[in-house]
C-alpha positions as CSV (number, residue, x, y, z in Angstrom):
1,X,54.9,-39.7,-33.8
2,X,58.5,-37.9,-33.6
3,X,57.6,-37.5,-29.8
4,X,56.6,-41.2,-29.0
5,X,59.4,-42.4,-31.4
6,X,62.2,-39.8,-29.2
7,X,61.0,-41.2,-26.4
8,X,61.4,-44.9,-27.3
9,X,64.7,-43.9,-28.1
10,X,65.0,-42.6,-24.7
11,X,63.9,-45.4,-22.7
12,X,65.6,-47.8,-24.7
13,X,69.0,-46.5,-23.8
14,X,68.5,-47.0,-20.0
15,X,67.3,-50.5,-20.5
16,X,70.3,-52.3,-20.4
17,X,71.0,-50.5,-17.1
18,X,67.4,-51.6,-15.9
19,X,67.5,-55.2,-16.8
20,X,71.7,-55.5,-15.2
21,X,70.4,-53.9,-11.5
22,X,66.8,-56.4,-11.9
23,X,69.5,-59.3,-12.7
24,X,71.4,-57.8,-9.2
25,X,68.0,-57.7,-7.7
26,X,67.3,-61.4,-8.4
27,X,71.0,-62.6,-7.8
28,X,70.6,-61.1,-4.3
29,X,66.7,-62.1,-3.4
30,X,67.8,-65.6,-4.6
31,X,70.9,-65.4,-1.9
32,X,68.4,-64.2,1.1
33,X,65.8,-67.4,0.5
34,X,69.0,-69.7,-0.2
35,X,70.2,-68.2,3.4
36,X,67.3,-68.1,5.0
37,X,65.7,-71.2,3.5
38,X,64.9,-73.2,7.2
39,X,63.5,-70.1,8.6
40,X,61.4,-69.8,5.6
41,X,60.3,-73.6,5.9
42,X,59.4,-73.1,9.0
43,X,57.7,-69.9,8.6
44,X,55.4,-71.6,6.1
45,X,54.8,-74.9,8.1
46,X,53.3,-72.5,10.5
47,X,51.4,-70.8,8.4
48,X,49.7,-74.0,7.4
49,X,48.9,-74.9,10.4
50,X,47.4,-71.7,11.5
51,X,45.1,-71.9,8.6
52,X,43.9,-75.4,9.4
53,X,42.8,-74.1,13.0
54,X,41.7,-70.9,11.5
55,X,39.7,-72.8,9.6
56,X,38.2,-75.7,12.0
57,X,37.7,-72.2,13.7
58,X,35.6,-71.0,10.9
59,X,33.8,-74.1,10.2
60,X,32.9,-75.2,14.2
61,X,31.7,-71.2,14.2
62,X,29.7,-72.3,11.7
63,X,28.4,-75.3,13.0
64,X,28.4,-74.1,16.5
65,X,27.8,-70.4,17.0
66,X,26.9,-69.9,20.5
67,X,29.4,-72.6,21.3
68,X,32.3,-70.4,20.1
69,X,30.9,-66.6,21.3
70,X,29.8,-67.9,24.7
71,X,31.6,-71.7,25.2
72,X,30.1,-74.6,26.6
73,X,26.6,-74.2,29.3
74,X,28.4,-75.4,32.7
75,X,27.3,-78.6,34.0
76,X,24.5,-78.2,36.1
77,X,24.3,-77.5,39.3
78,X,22.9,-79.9,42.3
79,X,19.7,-78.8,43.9
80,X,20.2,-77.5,47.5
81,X,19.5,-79.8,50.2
């Protein structure tokens, strides 16, 4: 108990330390996205939109296998004369 209680002690002393460089942490992550804030909208708007094709990808795969391994059959072919 003298052990667990010494090292509360312990890591209780260094917490004030902790929590001021997570506060620094937080001031500066919050200055990056307030920076970088269009290339972050932007970043995300495409992210949305390659998840809708991903998944009318997924779901046309689904649908349509063979279409989407192999494509569409080409049109067929006139008889020779």
């Amino acid at each position: 108990l003298r052990q667990v209680s010494a090292s509360l002690n312990a890591a209780s002393e260094d917490m004030p330390e902790t929590v001021d460089e997570f506060n620094k942490t937080l001031r500066r992550l919050s200055t990056l996205i307030a920076d970088r804030r269009y290339e972050i909208s932007s970043i995300l708007e495409n992210m949305e939109t390659v998840s809708a094709n991903l998944k009318e990808l997924t779901e046309d795969a689904r649908r349509y296998p063979a279409d989407v391994l192999f494509g569409e059959p080409p049109a067929p072919s006139e008889p020779a004369k």
